[in-house]
C-alpha positions, -999 to 999 in steps of 0.1 A, spaced: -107 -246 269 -98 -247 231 -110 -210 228 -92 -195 254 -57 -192 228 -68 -173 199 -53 -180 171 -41 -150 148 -70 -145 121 -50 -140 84 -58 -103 74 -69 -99 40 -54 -64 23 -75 -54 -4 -61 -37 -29 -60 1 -31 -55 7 -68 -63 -10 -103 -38 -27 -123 -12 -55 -123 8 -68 -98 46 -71 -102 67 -86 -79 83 -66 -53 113 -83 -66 111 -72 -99 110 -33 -94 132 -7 -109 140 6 -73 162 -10 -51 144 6 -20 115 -14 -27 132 -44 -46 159 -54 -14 127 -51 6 142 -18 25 115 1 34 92 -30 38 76 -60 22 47 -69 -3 40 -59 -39 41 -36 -67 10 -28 -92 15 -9 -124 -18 8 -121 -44 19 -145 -62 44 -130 -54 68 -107 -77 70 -79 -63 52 -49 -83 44 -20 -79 32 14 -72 -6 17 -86 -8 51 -103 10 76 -75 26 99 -53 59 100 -27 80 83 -1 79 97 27 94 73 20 120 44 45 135 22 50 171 3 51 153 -25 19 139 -22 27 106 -42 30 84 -7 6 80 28 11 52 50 -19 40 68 -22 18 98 -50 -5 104 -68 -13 136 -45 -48 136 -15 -26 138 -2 -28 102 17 -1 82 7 -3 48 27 25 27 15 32 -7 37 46 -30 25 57 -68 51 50 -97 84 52 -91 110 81 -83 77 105 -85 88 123 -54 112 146 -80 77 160 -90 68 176 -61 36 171 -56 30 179 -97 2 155 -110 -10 144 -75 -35 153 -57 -38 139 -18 -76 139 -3 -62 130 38 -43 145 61 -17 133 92 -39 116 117 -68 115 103 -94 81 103 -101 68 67 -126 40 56 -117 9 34 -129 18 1 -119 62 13 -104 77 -17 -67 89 0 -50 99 -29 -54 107 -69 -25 107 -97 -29 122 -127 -13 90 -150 -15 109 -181 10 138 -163 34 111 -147 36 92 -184 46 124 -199 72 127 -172 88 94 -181 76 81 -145 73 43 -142 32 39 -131 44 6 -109 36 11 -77 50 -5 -44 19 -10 -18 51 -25 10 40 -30 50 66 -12 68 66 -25 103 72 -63 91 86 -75 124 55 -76 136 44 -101 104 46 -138 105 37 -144 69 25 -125 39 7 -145 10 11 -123 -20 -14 -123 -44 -7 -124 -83 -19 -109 -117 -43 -80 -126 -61 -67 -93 -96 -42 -88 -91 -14 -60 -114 -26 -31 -124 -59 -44 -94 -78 -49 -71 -95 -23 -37 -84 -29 -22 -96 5 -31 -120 33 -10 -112 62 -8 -136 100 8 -110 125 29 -127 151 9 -128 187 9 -93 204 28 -94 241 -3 -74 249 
């Protein structure tokens, strides 16, 4: 009888880029620092080849090519956003391998920043990784310090039980 109330399984995020994590707290953009556009972390990245975190679907792209949101099969929004006020480049230095819709595996590369280009710019490399839809999350465990794109843990998230 035990079984018949499932309890929610945490979901372990890996991380889609290299670097080190900085608190959401601590970025140079309030949008991301009061939490606006969603909750989770930052990581000044290292290398610029970002990949999908978990196996799911975009479900936002952008012109400027340095943001995609994707949804996993549990129903989170993750949105991945490189450095910081990079959408004033216009797409310059990015390069985005998905499109709107489309299914991605964890481990997919999704999008590619040339660092290099964005340093030049005076862009910031930290870069919010935030889950959008965070009334459907009961609790986020953030991870901390340096992180590998598709091995590392950079989240472990308990959604609140579906009314489904």
């Amino acid at each position: 009888m035990a079984n018949f109330f499932k309890k929610n399984k945490p979901i372990h995020i890996l991380s889609p880029m290299t670097g080190k994590i900085i608190p959401l707290e601590e970025v140079e953009d309030e949008a991301f620092s009061e939490k606006r556009l969603g909750d989770g972390i930052a990581i000044e990245i290292t290398d610029g080849k970002v990949i999908a975190p978990f196996d799911g679907e975009i479900t936002s792209t952008y012109k400027a090519n340095h943001c995609v949101a994707v949804r996993s099969k549990e129903g989170i929004e993750l949105l991945i956003h490189i450095g910081l006020e990079t959408i004033k480049l216009k797409g310059e230095g990015f390069k985005q391998h998905v499109v709107l819709m489309q299914q991605v595996k964890q481990g997919d590369v999704i999008l590619e920043a040339d660092l290099e280009f964005l340093k030049d710019k005076g862009k910031s490399l930290v870069s919010p990784v935030v889950i959008a839809n965070t009334g459907r999350v009961k609790s986020i465990e953030k991870a901390e310090g340096n992180v590998e794109k598709g091995v590392s843990t950079i989240m472990t998230v308990t959604m609140h039980k579906s009314k489904y």
